[in-house]
Each structure stands twice: as C-alpha cells, then as structure tokens.
BALODO-70682 format. One record per atom (N, C-alpha, C): residue in one letter; x, y, z. Coordinates in pm, 1 decimal. Each point is the difference from the previous one (the first is absolute). Layout:
  type        xx        yy        zz
     a         X         Y         Z
...
//
This chain:
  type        xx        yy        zz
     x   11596.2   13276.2     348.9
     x      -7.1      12.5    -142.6
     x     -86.9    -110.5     -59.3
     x      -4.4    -101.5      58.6
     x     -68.6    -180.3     -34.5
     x    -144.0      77.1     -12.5
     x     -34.4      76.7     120.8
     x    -135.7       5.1      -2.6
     x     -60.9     136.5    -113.4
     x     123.2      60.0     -49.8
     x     -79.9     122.0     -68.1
     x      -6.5     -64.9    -198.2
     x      48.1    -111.0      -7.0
     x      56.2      24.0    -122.3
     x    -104.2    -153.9     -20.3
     x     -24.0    -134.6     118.3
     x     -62.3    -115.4     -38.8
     x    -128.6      51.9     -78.3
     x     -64.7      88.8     -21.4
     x    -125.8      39.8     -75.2
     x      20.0     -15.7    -143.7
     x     151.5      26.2     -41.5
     x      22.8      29.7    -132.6
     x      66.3    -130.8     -55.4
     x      12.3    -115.4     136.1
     x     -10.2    -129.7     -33.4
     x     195.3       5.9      -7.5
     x      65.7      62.0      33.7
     x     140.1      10.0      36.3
     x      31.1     -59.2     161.5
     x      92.9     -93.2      -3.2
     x      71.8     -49.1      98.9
     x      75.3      51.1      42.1
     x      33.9      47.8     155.0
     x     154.0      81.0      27.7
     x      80.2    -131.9     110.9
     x     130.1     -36.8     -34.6
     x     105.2    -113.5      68.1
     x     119.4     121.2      40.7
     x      33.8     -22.2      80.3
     x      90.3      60.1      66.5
     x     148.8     -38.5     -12.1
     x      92.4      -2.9       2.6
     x     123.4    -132.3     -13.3
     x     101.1      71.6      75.0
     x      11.4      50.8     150.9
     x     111.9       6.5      73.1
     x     181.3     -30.3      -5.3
     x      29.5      33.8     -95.2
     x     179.7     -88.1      35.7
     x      76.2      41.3     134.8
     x      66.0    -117.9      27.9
     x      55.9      94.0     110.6
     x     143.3     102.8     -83.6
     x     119.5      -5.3      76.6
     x     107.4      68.3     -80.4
     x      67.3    -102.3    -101.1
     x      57.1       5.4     -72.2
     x      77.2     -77.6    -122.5
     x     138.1      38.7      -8.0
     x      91.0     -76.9      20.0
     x     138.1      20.1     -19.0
     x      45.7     -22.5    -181.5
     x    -113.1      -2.4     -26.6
     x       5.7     -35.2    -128.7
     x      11.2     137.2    -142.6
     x     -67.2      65.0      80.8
     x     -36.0     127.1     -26.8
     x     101.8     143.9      48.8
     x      20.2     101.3     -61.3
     x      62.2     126.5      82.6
     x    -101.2      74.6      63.7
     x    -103.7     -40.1      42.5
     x    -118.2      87.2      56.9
     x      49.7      16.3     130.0
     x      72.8     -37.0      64.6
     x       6.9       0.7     139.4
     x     121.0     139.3      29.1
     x     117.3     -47.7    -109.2
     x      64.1     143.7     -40.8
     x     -33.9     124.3     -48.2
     x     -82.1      -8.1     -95.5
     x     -67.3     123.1     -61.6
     x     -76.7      27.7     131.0
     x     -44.8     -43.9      74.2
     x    -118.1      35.9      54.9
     x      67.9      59.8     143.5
     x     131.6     -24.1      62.5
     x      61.7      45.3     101.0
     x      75.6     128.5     -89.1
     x      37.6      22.6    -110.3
     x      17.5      82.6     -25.5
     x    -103.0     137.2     -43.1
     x     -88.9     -12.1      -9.0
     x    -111.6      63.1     -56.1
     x    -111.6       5.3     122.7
     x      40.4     -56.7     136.9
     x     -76.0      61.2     121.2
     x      -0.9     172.7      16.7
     x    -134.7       1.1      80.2
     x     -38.2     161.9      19.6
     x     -47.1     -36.3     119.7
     x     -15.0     119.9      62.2
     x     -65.2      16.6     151.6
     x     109.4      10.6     107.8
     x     135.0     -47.6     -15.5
     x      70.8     -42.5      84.6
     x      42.6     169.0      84.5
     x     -55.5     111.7     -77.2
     x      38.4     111.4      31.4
     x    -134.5      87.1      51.2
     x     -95.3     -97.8      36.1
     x     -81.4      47.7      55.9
     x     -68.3     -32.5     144.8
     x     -33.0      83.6      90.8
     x     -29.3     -47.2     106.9
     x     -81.8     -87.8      55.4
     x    -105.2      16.3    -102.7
     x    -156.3    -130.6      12.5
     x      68.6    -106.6       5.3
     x      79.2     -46.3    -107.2
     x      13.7    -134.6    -114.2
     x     168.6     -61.2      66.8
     x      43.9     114.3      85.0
     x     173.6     -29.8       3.6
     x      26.5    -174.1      57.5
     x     -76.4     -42.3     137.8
     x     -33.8     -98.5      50.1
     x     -19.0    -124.9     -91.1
     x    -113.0      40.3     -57.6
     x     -75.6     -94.1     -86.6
     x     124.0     -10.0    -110.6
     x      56.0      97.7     -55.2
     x     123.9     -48.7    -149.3
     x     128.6     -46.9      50.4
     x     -14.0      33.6     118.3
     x     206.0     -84.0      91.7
     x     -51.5    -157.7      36.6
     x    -120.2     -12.3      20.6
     x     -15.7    -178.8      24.4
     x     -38.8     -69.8    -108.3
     x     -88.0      91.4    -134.1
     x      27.5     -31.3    -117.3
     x      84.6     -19.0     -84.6
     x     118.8      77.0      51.3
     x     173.0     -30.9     -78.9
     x      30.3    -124.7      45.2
     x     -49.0      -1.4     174.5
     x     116.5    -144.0      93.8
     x     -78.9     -96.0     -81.5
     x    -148.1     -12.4     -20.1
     x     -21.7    -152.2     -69.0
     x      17.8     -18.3    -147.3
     x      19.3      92.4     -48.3
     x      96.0      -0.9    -156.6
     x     116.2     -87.0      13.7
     x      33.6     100.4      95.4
     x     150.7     -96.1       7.5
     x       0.7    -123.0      16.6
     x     -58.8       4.5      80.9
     x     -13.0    -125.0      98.6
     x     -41.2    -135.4    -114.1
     x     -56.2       2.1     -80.4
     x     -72.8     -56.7     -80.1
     x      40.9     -44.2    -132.3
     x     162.1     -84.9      45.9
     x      86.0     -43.0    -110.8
     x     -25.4    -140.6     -86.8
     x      86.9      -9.4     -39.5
     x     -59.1    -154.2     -51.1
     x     -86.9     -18.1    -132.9
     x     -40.0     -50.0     -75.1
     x     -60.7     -78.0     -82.2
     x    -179.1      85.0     -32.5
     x     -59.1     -61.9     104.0
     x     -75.9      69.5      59.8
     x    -123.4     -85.5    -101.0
     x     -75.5     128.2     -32.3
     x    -122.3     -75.0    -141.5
     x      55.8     -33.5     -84.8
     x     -22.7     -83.9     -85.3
     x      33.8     -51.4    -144.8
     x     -74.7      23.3     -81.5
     x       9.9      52.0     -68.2
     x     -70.6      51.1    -200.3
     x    -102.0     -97.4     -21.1
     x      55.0    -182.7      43.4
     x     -51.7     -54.1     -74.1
     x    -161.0     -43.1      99.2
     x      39.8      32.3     156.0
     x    -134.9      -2.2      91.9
     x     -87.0      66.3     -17.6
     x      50.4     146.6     -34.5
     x    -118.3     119.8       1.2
     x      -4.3     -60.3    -153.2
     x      45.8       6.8     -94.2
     x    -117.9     -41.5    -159.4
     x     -93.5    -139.1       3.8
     x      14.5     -95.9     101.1
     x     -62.0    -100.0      44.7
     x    -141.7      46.8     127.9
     x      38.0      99.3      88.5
     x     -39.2      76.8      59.1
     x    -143.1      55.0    -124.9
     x      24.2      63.1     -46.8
     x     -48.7     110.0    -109.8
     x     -80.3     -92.3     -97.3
     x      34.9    -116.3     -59.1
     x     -54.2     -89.4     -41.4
     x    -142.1     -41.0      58.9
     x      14.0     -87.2     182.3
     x     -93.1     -28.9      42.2
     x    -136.7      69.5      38.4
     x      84.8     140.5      -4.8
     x    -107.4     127.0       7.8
     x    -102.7      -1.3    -106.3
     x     113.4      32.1    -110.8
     x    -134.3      15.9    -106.5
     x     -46.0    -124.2     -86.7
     x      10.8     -88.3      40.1
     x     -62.8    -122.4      -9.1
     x     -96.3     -86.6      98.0
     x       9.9      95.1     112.3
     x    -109.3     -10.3     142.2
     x    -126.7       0.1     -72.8
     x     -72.0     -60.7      31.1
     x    -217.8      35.8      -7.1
     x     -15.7      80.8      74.2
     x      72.1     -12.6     157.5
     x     -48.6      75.7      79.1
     x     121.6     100.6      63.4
     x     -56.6      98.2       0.0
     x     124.7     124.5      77.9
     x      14.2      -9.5     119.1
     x      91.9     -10.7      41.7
     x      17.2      39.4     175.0
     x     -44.9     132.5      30.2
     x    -105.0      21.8      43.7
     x     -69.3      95.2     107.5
     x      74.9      74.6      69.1
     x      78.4     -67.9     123.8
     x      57.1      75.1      83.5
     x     129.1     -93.7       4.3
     x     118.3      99.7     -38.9
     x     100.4     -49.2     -17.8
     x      58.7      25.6    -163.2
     x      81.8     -91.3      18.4
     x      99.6      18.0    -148.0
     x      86.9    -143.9       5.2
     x      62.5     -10.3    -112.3
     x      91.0     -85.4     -70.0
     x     111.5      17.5      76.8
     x      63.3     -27.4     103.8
     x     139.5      38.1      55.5
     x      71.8     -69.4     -67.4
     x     123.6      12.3     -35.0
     x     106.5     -52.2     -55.5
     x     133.7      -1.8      82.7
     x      79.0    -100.5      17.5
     x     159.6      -2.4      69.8
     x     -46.0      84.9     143.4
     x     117.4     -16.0      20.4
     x      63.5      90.2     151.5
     x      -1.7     112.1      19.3
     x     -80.7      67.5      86.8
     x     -15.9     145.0      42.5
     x     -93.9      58.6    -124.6
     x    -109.0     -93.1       2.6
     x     -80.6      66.4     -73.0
     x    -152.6      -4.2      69.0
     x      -1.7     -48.2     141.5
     x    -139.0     -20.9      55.0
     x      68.4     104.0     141.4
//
C-alpha cells in the first residue's frame, strides 16, 4: 500500500497489537469464529481456538499500542518491511 499511495505524498505505518486483556476482542472474537465447520479451514480454526485460549493474561496495553501509534505517525520515515509490533504475541 506504502508504494501505491507515496505519489500522493501519504505515509502508510502499520501498528500490530498483540492480544489485550484489556479489551473483549478476544471474546467477541471466539465467539463470532467461522470456518470451524469447514473442511479447508477446520485444522487451521482448532489451533486458532488453542492459542486464543492459550493467550491469557494482561497481554497489550491501550496505553503501548497509543504510544505504539504515536511513534508511527510521528516517524519521517516508514518502516518498509515490517510494522510497529506491540506486546506479546504480536510478532
């Protein structure tokens, strides 16, 4: 996207969080899974539930990723290849 949009003199920053215990995203989001009833994806959404689970605790903080998000768009320069990772289980 960096490379279709730098012409029009727009910056693209990326900002990765990992999960947030801070947040209900991790609930909404085990509740509101799809695929689990399909044969492609069944694999891929049962080891996607185990590291949901798996993935208690605290986790990102609000106040890393808006510090996170900060350094982004206050960068000169964009990271190329890569992104902003934030907390645990986000790289």
């Amino acid at each position: 996207m960096a490379s279709e949009v730098e012409a029009f003199g727009v910056r693209v920053h990326t900002v990765l969080p990992g999960s947030s215990g801070e947040t209900s995203f991790r609930d909404t989001a085990l509740t509101n899974l799809r695929g689990i009833d399909d044969e492609v994806y069944d694999e891929f959404m049962r080891q996607t539930i185990v590291r949901m689970l798996k993935s208690v605790g605290p986790g990102t903080r609000s106040k890393e990723v808006a510090e996170a998000v900060w350094r982004a768009a206050t960068d000169a320069y964009p990271r190329r290849r890569g992104c902003w990772a934030v907390g645990r289980g986000s790289r």
